[in-house]
BADO-161556 format. One line per field, with one value per residue (C-alpha): y, x, z. Coordinates in nm, 2 decimals, padded with zeros to 4 digits. Example, Ala and Ser with C-alpha at 12.3 -4.5 7.8 and 13.67 -1.06 7.14 Angstrom:
// BADO-161556
yy -00.45/-00.11
xx 01.23/01.37
zz 00.78/00.71
END
This chain:
// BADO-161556
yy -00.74/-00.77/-00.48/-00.38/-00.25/00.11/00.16/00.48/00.62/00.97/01.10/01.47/01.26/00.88/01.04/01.22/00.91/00.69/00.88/00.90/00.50/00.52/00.71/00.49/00.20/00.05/-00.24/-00.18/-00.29/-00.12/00.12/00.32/00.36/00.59/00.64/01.05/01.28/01.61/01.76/01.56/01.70/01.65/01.79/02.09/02.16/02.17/02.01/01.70/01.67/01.29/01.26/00.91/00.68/00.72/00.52/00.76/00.48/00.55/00.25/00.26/00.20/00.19/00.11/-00.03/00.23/00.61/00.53/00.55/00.75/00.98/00.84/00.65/00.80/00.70/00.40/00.36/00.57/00.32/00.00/00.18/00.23/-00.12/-00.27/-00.07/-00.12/-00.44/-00.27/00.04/00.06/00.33/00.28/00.44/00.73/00.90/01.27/01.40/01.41/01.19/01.23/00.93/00.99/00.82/01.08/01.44/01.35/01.33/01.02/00.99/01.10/00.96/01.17/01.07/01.18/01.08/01.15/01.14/01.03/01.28/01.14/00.82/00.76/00.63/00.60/00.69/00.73/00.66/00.78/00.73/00.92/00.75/00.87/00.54/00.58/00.97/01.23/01.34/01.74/01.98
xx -01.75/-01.85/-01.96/-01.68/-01.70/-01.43/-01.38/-01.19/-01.12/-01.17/-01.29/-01.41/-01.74/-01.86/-02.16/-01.80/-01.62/-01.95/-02.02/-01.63/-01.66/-01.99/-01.81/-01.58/-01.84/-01.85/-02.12/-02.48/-02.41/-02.10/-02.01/-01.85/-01.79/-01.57/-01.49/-01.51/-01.63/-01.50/-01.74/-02.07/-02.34/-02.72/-03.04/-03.03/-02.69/-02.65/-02.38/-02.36/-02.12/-02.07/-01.71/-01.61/-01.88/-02.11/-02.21/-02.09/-02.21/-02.29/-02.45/-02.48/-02.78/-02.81/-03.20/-03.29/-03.54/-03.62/-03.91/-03.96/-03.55/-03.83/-03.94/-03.59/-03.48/-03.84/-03.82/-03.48/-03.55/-03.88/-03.59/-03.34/-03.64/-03.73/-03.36/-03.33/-03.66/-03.54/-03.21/-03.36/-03.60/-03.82/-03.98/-03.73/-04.00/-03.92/-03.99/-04.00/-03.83/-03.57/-03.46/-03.48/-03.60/-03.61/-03.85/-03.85/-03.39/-03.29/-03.06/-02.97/-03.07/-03.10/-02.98/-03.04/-02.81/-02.92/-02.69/-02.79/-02.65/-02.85/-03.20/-03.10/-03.06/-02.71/-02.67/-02.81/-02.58/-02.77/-02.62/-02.69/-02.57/-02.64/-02.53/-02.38/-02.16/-02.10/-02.29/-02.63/-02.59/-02.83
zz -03.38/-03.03/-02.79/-02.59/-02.23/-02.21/-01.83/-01.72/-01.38/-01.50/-01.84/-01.96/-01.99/-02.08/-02.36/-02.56/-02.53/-02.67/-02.96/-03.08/-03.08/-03.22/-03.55/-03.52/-03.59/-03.25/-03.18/-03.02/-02.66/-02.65/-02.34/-02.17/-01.75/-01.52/-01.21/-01.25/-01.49/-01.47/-01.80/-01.70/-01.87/-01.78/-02.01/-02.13/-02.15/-01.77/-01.61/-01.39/-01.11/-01.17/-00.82/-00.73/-00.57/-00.82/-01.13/-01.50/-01.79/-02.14/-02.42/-02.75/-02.95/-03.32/-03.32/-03.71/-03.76/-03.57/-03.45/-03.05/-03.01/-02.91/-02.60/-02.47/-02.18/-02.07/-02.15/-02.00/-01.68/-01.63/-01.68/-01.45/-01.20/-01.20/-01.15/-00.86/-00.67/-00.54/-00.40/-00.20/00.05/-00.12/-00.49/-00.78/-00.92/-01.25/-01.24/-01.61/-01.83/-01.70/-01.33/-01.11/-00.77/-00.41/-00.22/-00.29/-00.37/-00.71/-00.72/-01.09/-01.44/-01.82/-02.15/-02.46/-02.73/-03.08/-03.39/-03.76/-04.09/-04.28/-04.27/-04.11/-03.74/-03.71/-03.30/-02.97/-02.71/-02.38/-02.03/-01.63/-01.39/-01.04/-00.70/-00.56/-00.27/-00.32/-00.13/-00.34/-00.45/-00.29
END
């Protein structure tokens, strides 16, 4: 089976959508990107306004063992950071534990949603929300 990219213009939210497809026994690789999400959510339960113009993605993982799920949306934010310092005219910073920032503005963020079998690690479900071409929130 190979990973399968889901686009939507709008969803309740990508991270939902991932981890259904994840039970279902979608791939590592697999994802899922929309236009909108009305029910974004960021760390800590709070929401994320995720309107048009901006970049709502969500990828499956299924890592072979548990070790490092710990530290992902580091290492992910510090990849994110990287792929984008070559696009903007300021450095990408990470402010922990996973908000990316250009200055003192917040211009996107990492979760990291990991679900278990039991004692087995059986996905994680990693999401970026990046403020594109949509006005960044106060």
């Amino acid at each position: 089976m190979t990973p399968r990219l889901h686009y939507f213009e709008r969803v309740d939210s990508t991270m939902d959508l991932l981890h259904q497809l994840a039970a279902e026994g979608a791939e590592t690789g697999s994802a899922v990107l929309a236009g909108e999400q009305l029910g974004g959510r960021g760390s800590r339960g709070r929401s994320w306004h995720s309107p048009p113009g901006g970049l709502w993605l969500s990828v499956l993982f299924r890592p072979a063992a548990p070790g490092g799920a710990e530290v992902m949306s580091l290492r992910v934010g510090l990849a994110v950071a990287e792929a984008l310092d070559d696009l903007l005219p300021r450095p990408v910073q990470l402010k922990w534990p996973n908000d990316l920032m250009v200055g003192e503005r917040k211009v996107g963020g990492i979760l990291c949603e990991a679900r278990w079998q039991g004692h087995t690690l059986g996905w994680v479900a990693v999401g970026v929300g990046m403020n594109v071409r949509n006005a960044i929130p106060q």
